[in-house]
Gaussian input, Z-matrix of N, CA and C with variables (Angstrom, degrees):
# hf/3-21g

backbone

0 1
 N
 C     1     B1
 C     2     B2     1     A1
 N     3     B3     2     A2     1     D1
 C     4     B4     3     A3     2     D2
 C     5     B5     4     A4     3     D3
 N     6     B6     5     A5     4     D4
 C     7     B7     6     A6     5     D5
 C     8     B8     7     A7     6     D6
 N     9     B9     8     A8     7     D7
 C    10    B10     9     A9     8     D8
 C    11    B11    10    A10     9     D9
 N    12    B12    11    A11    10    D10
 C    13    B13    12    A12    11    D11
 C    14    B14    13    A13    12    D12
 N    15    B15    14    A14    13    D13
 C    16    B16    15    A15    14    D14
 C    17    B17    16    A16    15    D15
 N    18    B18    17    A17    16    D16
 C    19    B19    18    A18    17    D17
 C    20    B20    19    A19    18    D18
 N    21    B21    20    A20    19    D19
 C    22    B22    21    A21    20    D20
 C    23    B23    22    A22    21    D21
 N    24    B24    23    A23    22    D22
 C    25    B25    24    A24    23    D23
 C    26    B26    25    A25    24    D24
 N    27    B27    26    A26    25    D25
 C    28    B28    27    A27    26    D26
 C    29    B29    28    A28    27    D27
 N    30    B30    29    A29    28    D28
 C    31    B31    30    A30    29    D29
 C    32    B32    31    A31    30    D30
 N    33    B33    32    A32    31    D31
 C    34    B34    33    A33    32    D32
 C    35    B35    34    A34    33    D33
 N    36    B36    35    A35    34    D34
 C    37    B37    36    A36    35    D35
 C    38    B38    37    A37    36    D36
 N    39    B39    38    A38    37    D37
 C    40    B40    39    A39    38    D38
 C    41    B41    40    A40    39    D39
 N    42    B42    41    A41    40    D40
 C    43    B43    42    A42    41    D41
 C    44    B44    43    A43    42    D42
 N    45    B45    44    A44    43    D43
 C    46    B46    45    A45    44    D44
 C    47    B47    46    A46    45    D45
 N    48    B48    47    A47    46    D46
 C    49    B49    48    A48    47    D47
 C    50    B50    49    A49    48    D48
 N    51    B51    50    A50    49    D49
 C    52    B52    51    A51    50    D50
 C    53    B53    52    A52    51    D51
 N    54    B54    53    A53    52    D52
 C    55    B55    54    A54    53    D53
 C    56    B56    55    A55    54    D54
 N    57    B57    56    A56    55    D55
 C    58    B58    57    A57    56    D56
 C    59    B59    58    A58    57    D57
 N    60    B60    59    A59    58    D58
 C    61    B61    60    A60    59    D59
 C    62    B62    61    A61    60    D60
 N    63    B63    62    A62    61    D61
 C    64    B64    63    A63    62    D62
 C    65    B65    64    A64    63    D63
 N    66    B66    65    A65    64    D64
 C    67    B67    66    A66    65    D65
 C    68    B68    67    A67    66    D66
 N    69    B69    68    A68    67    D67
 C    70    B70    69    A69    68    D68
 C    71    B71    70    A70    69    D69
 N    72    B72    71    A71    70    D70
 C    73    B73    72    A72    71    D71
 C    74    B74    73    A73    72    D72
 N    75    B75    74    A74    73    D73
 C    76    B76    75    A75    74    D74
 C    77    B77    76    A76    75    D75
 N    78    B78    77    A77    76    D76
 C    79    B79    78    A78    77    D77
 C    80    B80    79    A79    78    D78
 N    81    B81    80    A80    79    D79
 C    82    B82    81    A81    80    D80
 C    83    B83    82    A82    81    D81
 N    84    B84    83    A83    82    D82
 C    85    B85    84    A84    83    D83
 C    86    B86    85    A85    84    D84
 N    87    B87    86    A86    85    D85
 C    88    B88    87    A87    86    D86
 C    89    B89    88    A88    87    D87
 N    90    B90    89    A89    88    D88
 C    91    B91    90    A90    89    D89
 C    92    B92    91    A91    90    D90
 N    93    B93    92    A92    91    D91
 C    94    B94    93    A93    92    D92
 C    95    B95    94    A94    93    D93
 N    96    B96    95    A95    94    D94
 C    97    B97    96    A96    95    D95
 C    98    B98    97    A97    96    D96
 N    99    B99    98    A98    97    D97
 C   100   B100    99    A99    98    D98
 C   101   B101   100   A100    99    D99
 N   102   B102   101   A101   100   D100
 C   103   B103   102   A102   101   D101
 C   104   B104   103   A103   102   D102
 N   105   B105   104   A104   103   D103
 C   106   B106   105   A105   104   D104
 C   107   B107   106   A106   105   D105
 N   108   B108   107   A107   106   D106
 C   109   B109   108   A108   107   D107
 C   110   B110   109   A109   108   D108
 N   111   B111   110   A110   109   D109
 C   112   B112   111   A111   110   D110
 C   113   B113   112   A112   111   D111
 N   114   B114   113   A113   112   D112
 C   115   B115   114   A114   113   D113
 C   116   B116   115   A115   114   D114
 N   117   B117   116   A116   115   D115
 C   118   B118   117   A117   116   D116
 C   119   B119   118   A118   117   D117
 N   120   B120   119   A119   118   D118
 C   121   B121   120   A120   119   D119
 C   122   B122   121   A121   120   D120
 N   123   B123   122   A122   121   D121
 C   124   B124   123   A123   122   D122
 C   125   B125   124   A124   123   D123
 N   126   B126   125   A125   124   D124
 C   127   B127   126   A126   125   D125
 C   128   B128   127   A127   126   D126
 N   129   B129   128   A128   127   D127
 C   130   B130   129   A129   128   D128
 C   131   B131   130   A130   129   D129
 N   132   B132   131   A131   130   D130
 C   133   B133   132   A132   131   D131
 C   134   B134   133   A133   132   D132
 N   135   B135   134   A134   133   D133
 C   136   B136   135   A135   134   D134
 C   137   B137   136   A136   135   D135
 N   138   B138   137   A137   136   D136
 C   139   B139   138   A138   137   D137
 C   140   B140   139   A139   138   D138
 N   141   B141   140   A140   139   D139
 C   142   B142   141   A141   140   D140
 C   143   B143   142   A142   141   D141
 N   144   B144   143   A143   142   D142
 C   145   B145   144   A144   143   D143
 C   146   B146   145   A145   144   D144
 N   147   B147   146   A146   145   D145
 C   148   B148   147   A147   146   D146
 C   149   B149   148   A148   147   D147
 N   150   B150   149   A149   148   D148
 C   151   B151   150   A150   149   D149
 C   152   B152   151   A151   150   D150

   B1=1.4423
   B2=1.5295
   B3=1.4578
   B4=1.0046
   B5=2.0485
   B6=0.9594
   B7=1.0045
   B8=1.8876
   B9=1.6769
   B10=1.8376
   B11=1.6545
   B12=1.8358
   B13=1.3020
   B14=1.9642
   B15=1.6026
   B16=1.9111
   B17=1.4853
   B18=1.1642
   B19=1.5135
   B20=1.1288
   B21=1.8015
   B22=1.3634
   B23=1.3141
   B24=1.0648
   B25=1.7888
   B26=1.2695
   B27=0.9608
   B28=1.7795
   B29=1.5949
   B30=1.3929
   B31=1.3097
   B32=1.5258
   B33=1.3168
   B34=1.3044
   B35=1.3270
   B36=1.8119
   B37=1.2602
   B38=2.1301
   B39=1.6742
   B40=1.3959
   B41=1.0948
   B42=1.2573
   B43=1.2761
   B44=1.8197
   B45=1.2434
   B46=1.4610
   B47=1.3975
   B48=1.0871
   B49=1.2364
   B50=1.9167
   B51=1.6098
   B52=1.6558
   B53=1.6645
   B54=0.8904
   B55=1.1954
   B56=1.0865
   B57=1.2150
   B58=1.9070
   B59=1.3357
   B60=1.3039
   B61=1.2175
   B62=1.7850
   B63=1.5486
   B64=1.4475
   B65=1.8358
   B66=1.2918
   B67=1.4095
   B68=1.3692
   B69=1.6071
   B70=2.0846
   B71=1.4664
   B72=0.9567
   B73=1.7894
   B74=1.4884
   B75=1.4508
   B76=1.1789
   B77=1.5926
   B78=1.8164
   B79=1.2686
   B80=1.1098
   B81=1.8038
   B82=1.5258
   B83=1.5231
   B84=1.2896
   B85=1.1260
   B86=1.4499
   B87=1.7070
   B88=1.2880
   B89=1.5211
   B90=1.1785
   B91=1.6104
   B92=1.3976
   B93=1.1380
   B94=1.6908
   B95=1.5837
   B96=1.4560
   B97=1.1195
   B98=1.7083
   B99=1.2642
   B100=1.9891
   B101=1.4243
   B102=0.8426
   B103=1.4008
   B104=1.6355
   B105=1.2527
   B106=1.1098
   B107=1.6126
   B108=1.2948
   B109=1.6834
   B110=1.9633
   B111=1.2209
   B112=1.1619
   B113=1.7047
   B114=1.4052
   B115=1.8652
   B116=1.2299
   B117=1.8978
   B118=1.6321
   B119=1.6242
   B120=1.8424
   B121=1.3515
   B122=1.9710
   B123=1.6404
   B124=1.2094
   B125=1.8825
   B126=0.8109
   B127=1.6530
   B128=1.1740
   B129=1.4031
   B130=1.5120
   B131=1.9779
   B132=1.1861
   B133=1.6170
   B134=1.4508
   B135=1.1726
   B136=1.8778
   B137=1.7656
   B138=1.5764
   B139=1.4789
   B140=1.6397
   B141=1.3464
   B142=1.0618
   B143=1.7525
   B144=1.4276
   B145=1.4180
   B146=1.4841
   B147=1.1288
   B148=1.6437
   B149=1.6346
   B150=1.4472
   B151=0.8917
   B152=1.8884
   A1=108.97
   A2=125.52
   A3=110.77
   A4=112.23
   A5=131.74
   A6=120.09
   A7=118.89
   A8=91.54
   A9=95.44
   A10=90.34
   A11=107.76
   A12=109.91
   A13=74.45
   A14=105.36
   A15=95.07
   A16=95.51
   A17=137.11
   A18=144.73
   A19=89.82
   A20=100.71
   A21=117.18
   A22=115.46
   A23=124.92
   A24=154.51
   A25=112.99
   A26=121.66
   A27=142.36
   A28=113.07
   A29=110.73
   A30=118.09
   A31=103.37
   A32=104.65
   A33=106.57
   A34=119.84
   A35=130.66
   A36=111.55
   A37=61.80
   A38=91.00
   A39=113.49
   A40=111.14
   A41=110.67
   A42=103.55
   A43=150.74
   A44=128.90
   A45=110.77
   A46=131.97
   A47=115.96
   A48=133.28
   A49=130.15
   A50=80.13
   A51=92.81
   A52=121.98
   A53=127.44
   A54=147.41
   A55=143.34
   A56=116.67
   A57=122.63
   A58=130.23
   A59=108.24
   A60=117.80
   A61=140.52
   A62=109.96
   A63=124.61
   A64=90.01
   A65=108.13
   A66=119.58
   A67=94.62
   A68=115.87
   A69=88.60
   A70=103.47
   A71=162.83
   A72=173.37
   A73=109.13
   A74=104.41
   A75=91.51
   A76=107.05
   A77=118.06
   A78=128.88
   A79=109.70
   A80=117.61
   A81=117.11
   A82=114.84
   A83=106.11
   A84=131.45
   A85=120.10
   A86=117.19
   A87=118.05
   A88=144.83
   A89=131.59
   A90=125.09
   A91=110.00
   A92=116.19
   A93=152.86
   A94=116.50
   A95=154.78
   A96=150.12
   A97=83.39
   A98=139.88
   A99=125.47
   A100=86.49
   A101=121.03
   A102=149.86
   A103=130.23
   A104=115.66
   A105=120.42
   A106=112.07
   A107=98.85
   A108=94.85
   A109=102.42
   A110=120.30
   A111=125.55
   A112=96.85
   A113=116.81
   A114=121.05
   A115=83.67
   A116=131.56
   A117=105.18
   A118=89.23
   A119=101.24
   A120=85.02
   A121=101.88
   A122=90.14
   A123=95.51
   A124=126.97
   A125=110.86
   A126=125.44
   A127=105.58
   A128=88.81
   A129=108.33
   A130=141.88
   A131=127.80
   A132=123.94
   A133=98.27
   A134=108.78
   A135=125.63
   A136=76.93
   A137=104.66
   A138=114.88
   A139=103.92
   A140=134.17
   A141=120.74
   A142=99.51
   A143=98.31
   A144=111.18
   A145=106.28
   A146=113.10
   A147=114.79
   A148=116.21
   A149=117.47
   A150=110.55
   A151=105.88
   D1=116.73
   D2=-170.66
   D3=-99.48
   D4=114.79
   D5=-179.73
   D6=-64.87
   D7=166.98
   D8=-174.53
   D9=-94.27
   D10=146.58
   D11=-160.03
   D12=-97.37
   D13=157.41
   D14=167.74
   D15=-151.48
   D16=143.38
   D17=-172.35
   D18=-124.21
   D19=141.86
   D20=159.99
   D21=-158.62
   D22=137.00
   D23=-147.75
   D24=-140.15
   D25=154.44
   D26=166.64
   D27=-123.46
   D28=155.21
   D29=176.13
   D30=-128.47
   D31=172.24
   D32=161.47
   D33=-85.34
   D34=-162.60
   D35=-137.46
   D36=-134.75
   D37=126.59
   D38=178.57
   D39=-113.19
   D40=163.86
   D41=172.95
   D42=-97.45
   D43=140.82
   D44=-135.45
   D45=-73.40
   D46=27.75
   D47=-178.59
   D48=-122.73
   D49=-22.91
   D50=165.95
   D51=-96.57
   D52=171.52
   D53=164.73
   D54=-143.36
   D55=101.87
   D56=176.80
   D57=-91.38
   D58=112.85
   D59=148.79
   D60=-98.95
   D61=116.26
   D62=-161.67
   D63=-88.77
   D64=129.15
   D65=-172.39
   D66=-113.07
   D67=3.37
   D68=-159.99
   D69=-79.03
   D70=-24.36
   D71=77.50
   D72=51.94
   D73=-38.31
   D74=-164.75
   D75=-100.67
   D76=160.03
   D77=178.28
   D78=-56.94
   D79=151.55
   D80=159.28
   D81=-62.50
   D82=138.04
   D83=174.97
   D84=158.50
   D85=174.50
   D86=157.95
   D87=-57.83
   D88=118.69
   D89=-179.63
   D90=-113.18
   D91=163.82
   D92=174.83
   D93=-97.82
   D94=97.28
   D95=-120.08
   D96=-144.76
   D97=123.15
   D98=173.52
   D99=-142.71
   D100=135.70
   D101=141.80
   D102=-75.14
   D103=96.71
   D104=-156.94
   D105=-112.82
   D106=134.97
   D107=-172.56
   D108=-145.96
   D109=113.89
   D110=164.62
   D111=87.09
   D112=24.12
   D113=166.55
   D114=79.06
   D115=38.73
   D116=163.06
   D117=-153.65
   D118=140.77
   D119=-166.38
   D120=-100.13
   D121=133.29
   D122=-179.72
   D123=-86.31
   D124=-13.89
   D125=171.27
   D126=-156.19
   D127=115.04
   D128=154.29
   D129=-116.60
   D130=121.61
   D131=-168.82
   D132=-123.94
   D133=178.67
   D134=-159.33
   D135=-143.51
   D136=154.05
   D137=174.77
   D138=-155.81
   D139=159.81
   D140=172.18
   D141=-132.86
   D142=161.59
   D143=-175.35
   D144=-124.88
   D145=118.35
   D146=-170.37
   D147=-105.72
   D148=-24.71
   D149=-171.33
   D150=-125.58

């Protein structure tokens, strides 16, 4: 039986106009970044992580 894996976390209380994203976790390589608002994505950028 394989179970569903589900993560869950808390943050602290930021403030509402910024936004963070912590990249150190993730593998080198290329990413896709979309910003989505109302099921349409309104900005989108590519970033790479090299080290």
């Amino acid at each position: 039986m394989n179970r569903k894996k589900a993560l869950l976390g808390t943050i602290q209380s930021l403030p509402q106009t910024n936004i963070y994203i912590n990249v150190n976790h993730l593998e080198k390589g290329s990413y896709k970044l979309s910003i989505v608002y109302n099921s349409k994505i309104i900005k989108s950028t590519h970033f790479t992580k090299e080290k």
